[in-house]
PAZAPA-4460 file (N, C-alpha, C; in steps of 0.05 Angstrom, whole numbers, plus 32768, in hexadecimal, padded with zeros to 4 digits):
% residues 235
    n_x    n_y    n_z   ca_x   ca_y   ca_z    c_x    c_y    c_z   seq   type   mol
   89E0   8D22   78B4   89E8   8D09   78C0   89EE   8CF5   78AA     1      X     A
   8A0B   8CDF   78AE   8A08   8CD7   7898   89FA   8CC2   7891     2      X     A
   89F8   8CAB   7881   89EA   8C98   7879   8A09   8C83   7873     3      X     A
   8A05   8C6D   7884   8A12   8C50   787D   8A05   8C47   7869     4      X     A
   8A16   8C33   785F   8A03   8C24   784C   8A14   8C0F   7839     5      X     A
   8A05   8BF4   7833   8A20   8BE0   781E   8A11   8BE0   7808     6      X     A
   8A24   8BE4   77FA   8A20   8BE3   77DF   8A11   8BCD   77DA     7      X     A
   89FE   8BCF   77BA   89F5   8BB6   77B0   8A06   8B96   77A8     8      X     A
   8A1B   8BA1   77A2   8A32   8B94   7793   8A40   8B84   77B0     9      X     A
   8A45   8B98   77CA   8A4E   8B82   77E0   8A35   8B74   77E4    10      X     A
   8A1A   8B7D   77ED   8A08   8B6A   77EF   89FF   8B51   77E5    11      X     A
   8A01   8B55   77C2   89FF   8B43   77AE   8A17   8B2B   77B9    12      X     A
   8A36   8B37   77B9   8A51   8B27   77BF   8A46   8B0C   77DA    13      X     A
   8A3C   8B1B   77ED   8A3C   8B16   7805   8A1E   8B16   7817    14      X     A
   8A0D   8B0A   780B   89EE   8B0A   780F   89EE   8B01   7828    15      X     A
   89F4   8AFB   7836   89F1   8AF4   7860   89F6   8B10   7868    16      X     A
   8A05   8B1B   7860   8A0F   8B34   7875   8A02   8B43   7880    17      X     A
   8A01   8B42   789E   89F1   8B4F   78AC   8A04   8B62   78B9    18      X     A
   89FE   8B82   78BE   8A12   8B91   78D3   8A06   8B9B   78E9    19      X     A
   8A09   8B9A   78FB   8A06   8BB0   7914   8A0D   8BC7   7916    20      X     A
   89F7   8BDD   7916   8A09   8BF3   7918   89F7   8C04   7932    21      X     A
   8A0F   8C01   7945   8A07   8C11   7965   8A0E   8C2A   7962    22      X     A
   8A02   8C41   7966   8A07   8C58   7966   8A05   8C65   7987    23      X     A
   8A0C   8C7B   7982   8A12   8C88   799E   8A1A   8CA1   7999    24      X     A
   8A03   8CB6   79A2   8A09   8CD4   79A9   8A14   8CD5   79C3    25      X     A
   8A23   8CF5   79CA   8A22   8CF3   79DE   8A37   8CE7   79EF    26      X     A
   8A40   8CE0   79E7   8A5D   8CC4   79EC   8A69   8CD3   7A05    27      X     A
   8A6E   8CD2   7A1F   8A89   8CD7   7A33   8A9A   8CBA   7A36    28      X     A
   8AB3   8CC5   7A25   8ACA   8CB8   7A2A   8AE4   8CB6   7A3A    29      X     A
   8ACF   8CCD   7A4C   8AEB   8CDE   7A5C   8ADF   8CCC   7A79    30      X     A
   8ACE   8CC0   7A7C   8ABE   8CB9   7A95   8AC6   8CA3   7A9A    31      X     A
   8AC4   8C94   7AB2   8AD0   8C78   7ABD   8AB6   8C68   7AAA    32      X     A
   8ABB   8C4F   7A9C   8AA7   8C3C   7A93   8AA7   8C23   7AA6    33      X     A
   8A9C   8C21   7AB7   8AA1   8C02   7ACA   8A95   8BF5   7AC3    34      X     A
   8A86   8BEC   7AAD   8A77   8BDC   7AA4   8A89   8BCD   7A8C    35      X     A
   8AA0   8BDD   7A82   8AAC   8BD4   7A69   8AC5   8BCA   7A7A    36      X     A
   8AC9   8BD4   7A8F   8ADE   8BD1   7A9C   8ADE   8BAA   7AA1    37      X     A
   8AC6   8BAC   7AB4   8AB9   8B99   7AB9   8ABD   8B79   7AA5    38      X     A
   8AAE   8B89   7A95   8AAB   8B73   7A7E   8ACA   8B69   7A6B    39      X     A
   8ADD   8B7A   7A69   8AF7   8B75   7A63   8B0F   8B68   7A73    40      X     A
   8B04   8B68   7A92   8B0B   8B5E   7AAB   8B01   8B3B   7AA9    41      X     A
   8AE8   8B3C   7AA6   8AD7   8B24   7AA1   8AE5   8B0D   7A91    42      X     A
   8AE1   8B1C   7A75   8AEF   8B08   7A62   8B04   8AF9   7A6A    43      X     A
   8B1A   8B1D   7A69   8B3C   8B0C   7A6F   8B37   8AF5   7A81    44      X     A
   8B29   8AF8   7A9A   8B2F   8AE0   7AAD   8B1F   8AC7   7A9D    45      X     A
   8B16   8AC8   7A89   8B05   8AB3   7A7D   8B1D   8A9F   7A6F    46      X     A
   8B2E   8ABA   7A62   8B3C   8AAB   7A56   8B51   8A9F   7A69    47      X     A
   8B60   8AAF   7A78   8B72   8AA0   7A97   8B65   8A86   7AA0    48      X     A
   8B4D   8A8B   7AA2   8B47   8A6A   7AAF   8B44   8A53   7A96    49      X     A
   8B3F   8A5A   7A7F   8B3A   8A49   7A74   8B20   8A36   7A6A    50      X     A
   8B06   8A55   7A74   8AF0   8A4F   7A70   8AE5   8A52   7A55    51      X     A
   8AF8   8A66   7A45   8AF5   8A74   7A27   8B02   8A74   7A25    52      X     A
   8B06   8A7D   7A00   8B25   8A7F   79EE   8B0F   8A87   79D7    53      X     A
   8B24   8AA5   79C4   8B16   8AAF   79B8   8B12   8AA1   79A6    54      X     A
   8B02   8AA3   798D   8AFF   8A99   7973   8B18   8A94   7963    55      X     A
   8B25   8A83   795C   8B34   8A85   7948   8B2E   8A7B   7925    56      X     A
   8B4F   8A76   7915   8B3B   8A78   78FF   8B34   8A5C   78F2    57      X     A
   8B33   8A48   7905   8B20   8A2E   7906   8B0B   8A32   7909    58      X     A
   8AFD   8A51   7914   8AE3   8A4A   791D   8ACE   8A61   7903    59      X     A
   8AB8   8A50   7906   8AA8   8A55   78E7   8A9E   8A7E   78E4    60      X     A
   8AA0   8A86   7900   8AA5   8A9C   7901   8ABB   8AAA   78F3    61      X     A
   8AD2   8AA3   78FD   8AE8   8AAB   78ED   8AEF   8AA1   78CC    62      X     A
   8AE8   8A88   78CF   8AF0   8A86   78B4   8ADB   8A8A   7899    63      X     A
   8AC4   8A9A   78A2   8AB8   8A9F   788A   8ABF   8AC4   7880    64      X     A
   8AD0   8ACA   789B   8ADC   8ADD   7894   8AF1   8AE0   7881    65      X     A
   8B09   8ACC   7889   8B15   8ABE   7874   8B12   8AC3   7856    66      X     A
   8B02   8AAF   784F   8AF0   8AAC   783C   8AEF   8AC8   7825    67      X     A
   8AE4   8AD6   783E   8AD9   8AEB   782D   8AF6   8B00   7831    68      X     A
   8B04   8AFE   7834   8B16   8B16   7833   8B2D   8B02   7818    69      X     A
   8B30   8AEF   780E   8B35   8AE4   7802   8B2B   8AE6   77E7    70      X     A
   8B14   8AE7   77E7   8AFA   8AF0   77D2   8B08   8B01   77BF    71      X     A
   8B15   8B1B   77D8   8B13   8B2E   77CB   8B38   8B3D   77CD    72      X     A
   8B52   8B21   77C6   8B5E   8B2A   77C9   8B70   8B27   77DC    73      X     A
   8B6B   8B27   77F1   8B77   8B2F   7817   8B7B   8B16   7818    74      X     A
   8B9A   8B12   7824   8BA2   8AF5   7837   8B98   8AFC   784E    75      X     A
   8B87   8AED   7852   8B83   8AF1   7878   8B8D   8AE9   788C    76      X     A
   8BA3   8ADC   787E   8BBF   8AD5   7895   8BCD   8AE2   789B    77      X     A
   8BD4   8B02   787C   8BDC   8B08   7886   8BD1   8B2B   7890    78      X     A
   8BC2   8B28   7883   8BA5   8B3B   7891   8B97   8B37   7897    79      X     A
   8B9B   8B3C   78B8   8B7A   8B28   78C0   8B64   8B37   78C8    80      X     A
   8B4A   8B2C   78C8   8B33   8B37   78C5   8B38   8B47   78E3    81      X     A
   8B2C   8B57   78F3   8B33   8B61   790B   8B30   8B57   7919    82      X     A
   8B23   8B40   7923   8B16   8B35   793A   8B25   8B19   793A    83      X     A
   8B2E   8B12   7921   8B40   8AFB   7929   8B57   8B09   7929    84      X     A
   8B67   8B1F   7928   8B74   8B27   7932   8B7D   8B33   7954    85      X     A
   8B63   8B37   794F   8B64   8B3F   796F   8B62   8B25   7988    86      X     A
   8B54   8B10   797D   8B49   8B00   798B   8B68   8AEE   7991    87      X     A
   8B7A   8AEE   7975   8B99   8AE3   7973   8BA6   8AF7   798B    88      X     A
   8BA3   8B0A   7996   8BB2   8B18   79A0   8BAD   8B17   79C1    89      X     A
   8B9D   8B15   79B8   8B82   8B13   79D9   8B8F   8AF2   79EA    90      X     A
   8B90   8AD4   79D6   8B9B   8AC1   79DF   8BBB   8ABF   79E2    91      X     A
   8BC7   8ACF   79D9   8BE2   8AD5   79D7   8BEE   8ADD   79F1    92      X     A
   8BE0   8AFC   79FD   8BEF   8B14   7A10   8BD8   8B10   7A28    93      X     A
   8BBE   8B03   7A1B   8BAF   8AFA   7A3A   8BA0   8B10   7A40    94      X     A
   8B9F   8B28   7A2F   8B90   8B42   7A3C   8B86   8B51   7A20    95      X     A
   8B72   8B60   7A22   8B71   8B6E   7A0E   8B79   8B8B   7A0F    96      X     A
   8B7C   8B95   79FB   8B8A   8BB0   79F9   8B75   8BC4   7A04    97      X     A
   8B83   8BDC   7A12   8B6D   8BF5   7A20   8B73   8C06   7A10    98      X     A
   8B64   8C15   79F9   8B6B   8C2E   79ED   8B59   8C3F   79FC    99      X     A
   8B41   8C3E   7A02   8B32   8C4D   7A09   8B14   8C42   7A11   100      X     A
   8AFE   8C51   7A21   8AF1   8C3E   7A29   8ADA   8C38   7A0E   101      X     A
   8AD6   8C48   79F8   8AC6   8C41   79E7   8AD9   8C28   79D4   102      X     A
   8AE7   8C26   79D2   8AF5   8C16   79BD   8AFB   8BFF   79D2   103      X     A
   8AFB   8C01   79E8   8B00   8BE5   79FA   8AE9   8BDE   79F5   104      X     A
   8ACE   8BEA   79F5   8AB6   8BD7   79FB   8AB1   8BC6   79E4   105      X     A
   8AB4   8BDB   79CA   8AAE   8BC2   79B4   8AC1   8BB4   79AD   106      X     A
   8ADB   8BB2   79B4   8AF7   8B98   79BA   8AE9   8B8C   79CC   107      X     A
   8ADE   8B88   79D9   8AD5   8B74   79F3   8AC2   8B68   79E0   108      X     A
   8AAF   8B74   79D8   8AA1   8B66   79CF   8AA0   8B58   79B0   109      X     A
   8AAA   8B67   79A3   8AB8   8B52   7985   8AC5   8B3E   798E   110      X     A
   8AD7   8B3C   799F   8AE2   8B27   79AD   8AD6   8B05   79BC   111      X     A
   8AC4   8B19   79C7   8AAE   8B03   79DA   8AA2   8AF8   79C9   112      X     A
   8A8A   8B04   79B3   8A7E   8AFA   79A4   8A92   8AF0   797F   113      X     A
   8AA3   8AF4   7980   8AB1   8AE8   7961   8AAB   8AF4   794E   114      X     A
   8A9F   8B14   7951   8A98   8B25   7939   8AA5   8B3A   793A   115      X     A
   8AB0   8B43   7920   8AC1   8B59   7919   8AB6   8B6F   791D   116      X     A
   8ABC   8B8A   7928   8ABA   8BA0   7939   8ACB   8BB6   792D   117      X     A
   8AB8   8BC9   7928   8ACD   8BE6   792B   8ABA   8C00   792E   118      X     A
   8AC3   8C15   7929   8AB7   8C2F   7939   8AC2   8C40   7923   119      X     A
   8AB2   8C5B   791D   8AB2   8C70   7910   8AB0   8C8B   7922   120      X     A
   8AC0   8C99   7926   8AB4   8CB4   7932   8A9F   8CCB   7927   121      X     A
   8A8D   8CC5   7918   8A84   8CD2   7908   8A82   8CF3   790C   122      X     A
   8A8B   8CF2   7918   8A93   8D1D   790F   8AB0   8D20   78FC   123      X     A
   8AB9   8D06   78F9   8AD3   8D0D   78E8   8ACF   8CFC   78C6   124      X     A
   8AB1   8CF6   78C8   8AA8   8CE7   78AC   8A99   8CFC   789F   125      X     A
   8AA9   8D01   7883   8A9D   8D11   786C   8A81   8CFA   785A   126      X     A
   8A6C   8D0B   785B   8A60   8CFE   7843   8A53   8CE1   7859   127      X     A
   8A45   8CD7   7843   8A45   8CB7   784E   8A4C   8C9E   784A   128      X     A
   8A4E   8C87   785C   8A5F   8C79   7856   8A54   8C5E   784A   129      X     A
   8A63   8C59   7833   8A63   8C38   782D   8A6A   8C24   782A   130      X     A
   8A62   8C10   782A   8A73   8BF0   7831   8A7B   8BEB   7819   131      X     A
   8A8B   8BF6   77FC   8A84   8BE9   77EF   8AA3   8BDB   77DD   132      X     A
   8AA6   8BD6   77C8   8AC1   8BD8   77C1   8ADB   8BF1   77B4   133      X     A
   8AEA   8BE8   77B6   8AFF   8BF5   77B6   8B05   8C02   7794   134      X     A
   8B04   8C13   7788   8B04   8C17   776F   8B2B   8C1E   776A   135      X     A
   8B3A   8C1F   7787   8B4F   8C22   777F   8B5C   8C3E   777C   136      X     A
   8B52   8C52   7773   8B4D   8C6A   777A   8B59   8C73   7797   137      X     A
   8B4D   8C6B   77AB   8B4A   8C73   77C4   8B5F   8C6C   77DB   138      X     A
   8B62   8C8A   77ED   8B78   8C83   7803   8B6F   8C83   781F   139      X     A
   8B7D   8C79   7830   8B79   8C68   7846   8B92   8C6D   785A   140      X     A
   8B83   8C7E   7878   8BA6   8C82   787D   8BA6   8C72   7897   141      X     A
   8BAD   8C5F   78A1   8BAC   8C40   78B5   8BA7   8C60   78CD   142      X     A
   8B98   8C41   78DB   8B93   8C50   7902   8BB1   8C54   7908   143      X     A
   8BB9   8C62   7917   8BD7   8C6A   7928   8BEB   8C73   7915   144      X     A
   8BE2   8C72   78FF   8BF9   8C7F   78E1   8BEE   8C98   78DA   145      X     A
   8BF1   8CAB   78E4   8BDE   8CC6   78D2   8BF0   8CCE   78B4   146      X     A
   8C0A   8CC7   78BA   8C1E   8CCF   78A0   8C22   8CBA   7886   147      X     A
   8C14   8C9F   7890   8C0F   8C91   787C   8BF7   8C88   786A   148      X     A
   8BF7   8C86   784E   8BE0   8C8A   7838   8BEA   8C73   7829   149      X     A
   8BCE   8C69   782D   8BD5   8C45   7817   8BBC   8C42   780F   150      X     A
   8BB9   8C34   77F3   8B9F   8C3D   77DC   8B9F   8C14   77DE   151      X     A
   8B82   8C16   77E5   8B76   8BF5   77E5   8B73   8BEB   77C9   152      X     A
   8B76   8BDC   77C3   8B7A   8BD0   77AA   8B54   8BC5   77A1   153      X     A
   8B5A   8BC5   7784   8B3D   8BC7   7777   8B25   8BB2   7784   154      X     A
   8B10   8BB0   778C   8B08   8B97   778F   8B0A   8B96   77AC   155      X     A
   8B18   8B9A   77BA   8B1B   8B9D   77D6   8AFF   8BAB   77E2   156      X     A
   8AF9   8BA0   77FC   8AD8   8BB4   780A   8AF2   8BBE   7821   157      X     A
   8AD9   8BD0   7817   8ADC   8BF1   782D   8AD1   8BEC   7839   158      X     A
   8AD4   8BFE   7853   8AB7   8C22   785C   8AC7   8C32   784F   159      X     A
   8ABA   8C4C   7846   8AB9   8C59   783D   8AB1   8C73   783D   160      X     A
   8AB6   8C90   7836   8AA4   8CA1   783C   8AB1   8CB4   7824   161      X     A
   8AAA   8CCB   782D   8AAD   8CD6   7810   8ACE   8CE9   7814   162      X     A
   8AD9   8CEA   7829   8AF9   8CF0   781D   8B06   8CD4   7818   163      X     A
   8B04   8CC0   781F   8B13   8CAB   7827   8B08   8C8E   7831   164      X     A
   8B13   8C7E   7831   8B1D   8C68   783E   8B19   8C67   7860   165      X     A
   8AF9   8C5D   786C   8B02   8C58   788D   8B03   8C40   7897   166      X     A
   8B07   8C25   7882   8B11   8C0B   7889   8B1A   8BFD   7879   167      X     A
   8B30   8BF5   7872   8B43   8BD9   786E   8B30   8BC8   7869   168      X     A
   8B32   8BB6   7852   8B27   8B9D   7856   8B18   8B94   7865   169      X     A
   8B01   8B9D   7863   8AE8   8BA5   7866   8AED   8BAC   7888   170      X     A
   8B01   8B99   789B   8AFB   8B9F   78B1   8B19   8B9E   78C6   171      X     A
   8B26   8B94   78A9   8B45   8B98   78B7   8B50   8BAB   78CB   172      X     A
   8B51   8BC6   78C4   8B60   8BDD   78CA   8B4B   8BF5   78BE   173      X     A
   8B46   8C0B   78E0   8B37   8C1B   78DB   8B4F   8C34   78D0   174      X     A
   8B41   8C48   78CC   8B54   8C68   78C2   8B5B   8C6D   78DA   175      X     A
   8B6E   8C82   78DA   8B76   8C95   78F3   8B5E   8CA8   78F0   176      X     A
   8B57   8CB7   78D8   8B4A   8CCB   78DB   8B2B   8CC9   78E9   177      X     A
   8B24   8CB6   78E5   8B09   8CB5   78F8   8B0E   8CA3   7919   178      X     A
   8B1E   8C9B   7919   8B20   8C88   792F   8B18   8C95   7944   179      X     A
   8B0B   8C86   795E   8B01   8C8C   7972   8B1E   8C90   7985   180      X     A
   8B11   8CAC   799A   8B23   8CB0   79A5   8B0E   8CB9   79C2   181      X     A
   8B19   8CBF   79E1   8B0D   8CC8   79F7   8AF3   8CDD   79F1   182      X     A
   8B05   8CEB   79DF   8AEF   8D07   79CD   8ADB   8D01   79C4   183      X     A
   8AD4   8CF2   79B5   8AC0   8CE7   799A   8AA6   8CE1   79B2   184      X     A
   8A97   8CFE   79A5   8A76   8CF7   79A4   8A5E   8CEC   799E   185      X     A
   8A69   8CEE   7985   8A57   8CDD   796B   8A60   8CC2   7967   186      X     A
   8A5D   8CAB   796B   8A6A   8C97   7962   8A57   8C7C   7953   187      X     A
   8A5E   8C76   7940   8A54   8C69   7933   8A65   8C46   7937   188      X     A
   8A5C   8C2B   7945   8A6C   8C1B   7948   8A50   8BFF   7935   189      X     A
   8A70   8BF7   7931   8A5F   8BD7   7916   8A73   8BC1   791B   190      X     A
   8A5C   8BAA   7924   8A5D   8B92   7924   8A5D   8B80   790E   191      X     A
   8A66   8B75   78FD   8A60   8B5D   78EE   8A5B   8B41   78E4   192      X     A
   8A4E   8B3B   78DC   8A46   8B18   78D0   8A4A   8B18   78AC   193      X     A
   8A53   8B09   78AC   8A4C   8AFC   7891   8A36   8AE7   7884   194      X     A
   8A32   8AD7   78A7   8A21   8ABC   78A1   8A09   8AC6   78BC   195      X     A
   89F7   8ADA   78B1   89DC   8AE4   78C2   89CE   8AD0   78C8   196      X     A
   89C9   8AC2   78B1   89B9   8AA8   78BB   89BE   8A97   78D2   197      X     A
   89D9   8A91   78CF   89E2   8A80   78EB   89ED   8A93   790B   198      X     A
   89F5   8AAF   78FD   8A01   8ABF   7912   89EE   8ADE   791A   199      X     A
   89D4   8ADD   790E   89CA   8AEE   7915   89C8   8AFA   792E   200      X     A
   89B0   8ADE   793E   89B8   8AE4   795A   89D0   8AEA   7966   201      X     A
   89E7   8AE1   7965   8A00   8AEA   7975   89FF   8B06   7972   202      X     A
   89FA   8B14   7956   8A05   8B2F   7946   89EE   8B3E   7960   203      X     A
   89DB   8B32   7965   89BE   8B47   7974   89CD   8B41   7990   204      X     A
   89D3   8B2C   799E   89E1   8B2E   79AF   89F4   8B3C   79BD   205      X     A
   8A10   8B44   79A4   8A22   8B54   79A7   8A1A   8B70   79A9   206      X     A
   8A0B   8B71   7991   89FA   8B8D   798E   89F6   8B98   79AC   207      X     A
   89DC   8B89   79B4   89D0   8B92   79D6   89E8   8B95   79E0   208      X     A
   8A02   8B85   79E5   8A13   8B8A   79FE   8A29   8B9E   79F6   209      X     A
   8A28   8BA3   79E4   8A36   8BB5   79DF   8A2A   8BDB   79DE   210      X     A
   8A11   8BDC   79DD   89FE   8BF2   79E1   8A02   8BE8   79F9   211      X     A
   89FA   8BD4   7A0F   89F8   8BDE   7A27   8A13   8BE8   7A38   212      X     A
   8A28   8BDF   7A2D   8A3C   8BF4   7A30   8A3E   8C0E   7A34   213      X     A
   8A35   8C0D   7A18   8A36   8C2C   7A12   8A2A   8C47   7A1F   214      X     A
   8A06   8C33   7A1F   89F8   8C49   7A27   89FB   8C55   7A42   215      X     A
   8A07   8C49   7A53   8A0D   8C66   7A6E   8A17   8C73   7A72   216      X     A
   8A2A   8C7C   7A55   8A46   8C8E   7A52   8A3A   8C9A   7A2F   217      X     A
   8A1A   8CA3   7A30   8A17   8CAA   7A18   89FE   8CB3   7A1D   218      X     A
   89F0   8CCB   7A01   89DE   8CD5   7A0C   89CB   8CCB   7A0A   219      X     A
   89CD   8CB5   79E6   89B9   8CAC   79D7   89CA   8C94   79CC   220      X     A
   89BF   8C7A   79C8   89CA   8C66   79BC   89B8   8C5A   79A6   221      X     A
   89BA   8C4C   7996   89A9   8C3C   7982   89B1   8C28   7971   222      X     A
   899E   8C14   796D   89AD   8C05   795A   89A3   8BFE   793A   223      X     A
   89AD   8BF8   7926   89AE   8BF3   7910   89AA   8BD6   7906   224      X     A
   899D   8BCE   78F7   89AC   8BB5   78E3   89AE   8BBB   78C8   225      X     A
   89C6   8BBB   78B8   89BE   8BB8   7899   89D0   8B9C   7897   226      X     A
   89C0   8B99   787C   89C5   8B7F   786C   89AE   8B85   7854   227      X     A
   89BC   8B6E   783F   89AE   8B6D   781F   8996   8B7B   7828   228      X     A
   897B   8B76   7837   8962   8B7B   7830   895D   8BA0   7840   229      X     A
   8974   8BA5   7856   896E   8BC5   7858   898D   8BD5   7858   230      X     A
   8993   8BCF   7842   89B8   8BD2   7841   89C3   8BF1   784F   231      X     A
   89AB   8C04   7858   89B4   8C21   7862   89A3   8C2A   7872   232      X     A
   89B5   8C3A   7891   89AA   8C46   7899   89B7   8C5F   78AD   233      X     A
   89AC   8C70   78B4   89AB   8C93   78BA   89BB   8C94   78D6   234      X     A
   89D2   8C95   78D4   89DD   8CA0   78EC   89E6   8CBF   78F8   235      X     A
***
């Protein structure tokens, strides 16, 4: 099983970071989810009436993302972190996108709560994975591109594992090769903060509603935190 984990060097960079990591054996993706259904139903009309509007990058959520993808390189105007990407797309077309019911739930909820979101299929991860930087070396082939290969520049944060590259700037753009699909049993999904101090609770928040998603279309669920003081743990 592998082992997540951030390096000393992103820890040291970035001392708040706290991650979520929801896991889930067991996964049926092939099954009706009315609970995610529900909750993606919810929002949109949140946003139609004009009761919500996602985070954008005025707001201290987004822009300490900013910040840090800047740090290390990345315009985040014109690569944006995922969740202000998504959240730009979400106030735009008024709906959020359906790929599937595991990847709708944690889009619903990166969205709701203003924290960046992605998913690993872990039966298609060699080795284990880390948060750490980019030595330059390494290739990366974008979600929905299987024919394309592009090497992150030095200094840049990963995930990581041991063939490759399974995230973009740090949270930009996941791989094709692990991406969650109806199939995917094993799934490993991560929430993020940069500022734990002030966004912890939201991060435990998202966490719970996003496991309670999960768990009625799974065999086994669980959750994780790393950050500086327990930077790894056993999925």
């Amino acid at each position: 099983m592998p082992d997540i984990h951030i390096t000393p060097a992103v820890a040291d960079a970035f001392p708040d970071t706290r991650i979520a990591l929801v896991t889930a054996t067991g996964l049926r993706g092939r099954e009706p989810w009315p609970g995610t259904t529900a909750a993606l139903d919810s929002l949109e009309q949140q946003l139609a009436d004009g009761t919500w509007q996602p985070a954008d990058e005025s707001d201290p959520r987004i822009e300490v993302w900013h910040a840090a993808y800047r740090s290390f390189g990345t315009n985040p105007r014109r690569i944006r972190p995922s969740v202000d990407a998504l959240g730009r797309r979400f106030a735009k077309k008024g709906a959020l996108p359906r790929i599937n019911p595991a990847v709708d739930s944690y889009n619903c909820v990166s969205v709701r709560h203003g924290l960046p979101a992605g998913a690993f299929d872990l039966d298609h991860v060699t080795g284990d994975i880390a948060i750490r930087h980019a030595d330059g070396t390494e290739e990366f082939t974008p979600l929905g591109e299987p024919d394309t290969v592009e090497t992150p520049r030095p200094g840049e944060i990963i995930y990581a594992d041991a063939t490759g590259v399974l995230t973009r700037h740090w949270n930009h753009r996941d791989a094709h090769r692990t991406r969650v699909t109806e199939d995917s049993t094993h799934v490993a999904f991560l929430l993020e903060t940069l500022q734990a101090t002030r966004d912890g609770h939201l991060l435990k928040t998202a966490a719970d509603e996003l496991r309670h998603l999960l768990t009625p279309h799974a065999g086994q669920t669980a959750v994780h935190y790393l950050g500086p003081a327990h930077p790894g743990a056993t999925v």
